[in-house]
C-alpha positions, 0 to 999 in steps of 0.5 A: 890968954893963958900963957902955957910952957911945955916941958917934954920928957924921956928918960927923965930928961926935958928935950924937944921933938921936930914934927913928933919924930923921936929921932930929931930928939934934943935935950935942953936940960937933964933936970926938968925941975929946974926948968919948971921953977925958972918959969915960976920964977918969971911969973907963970902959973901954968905948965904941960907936961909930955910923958914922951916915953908914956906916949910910945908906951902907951902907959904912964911912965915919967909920973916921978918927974911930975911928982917932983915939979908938982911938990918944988913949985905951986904950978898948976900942971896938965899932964899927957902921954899914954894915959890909958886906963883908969890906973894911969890917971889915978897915978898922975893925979895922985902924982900932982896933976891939975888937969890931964890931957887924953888924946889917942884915948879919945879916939880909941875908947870913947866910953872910958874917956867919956867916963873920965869927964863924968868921974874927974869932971870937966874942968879936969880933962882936957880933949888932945886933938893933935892934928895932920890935914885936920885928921886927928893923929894918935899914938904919940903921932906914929899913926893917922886915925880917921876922925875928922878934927871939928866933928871930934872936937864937937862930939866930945863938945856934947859930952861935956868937955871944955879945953881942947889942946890942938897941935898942928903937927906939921907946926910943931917943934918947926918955929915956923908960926901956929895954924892961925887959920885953923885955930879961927876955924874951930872957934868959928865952928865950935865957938864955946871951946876953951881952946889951947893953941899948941905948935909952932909959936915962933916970935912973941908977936903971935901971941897977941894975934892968938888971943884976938882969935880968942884962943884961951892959952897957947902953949910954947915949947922950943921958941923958949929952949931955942931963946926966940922968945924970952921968959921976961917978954913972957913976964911983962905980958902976964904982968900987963894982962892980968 
């Protein structure tokens, strides 16, 4: 399983969120590249970036911040927040972006995100089903859609997407454990998903049951800020399992 850090940004900045809501905002470090080398330095290869400010702007904001992690290390990057228009991805990928995440696109102009998957192909374009009561939420989470989660996911199946990014919101940020249940659900209902887990990791021992359930990554934000679980325990799992 394929270990994950988040780096979320506004004004530049690495900070964490509770439940999506800007104003519980906390910054961990004023130089997110920094953060990002810290974990090459520890052995992982993989990084999700957040456009905070992207995702309330509904355009790409922060792509200097990517630009600059892309070019000081070698981690592949999956970037997200506002991704709107062709224009905005052209600019992430050309800023370093590996992979992209769509999320309210997804939900609100199916034709471009499904031209997306065509154009980049789907190793390139990851499906965002950040989900309340597994009613899929857009717009940095500031609003409620009525797609239901399993058959967004599968329909978006059909077109030829192979991750998917679920974050439980109602987890994330809260350090109170991820939605085993429902990550068991959409594996059992769409087994052929590469599917991320994202929300709520809280102790390095759930790490290992996330990937009994067969989830393909996790994805682990404030459990690393807040030192719940530590870049060396991370480390020593990816030593062991590769």
């Amino acid at each position: 399983m394929r270990i994950i850090p988040a780096i979320d940004i506004i004004e530049g900045k690495c900070v964490r969120l509770s439940k999506g809501d800007y104003n519980t905002k906390k910054v961990y470090n004023e130089n997110p590249v920094e953060v990002a080398k810290e974990f090459q330095d520890h052995g992982i290869q993989y990084l999700h970036l957040v456009d905070l400010d992207g995702a309330k702007a509904k355009h790409i904001v922060n792509y200097k911040v990517l630009e600059q992690i892309a070019s000081k290390t070698n981690l592949k990057i999956d970037f997200g927040g506002g991704l709107k228009s062709d224009d905005d991805l052209r600019i992430a990928f050309d800023s370093g972006a590996g992979q992209i995440t769509g999320g309210s696109i997804a939900v609100k102009d199916k034709e471009l995100f499904t031209g997306w998957i065509t154009q980049y192909g789907s190793d390139r374009i990851i499906l965002g089903a950040d989900v309340l009561d597994e009613k899929v939420a857009i717009s940095g989470w500031q609003e409620e859609s009525k797609e239901e989660l399993l058959p967004f996911i599968d329909y978006y199946l059909r077109k030829g997407i192979q991750y998917v990014i679920c974050t439980d919101i109602s987890k994330d940020g809260m350090l109170e454990g991820p939605s085993f249940d429902l990550y068991k659900k959409i594996l059992k209902e769409t087994p052929n998903v590469k599917l991320v887990a994202s929300g709520g990791i809280s102790t390095f021992s759930e790490l290992p049951r996330l990937e009994e359930i067969g989830c393909e990554g996790t994805i682990i934000g404030k459990a690393i800020y807040e030192n719940r679980i530590s870049l060396k325990q991370l480390e020593t799992y990816i030593l062991e399992n590769n």
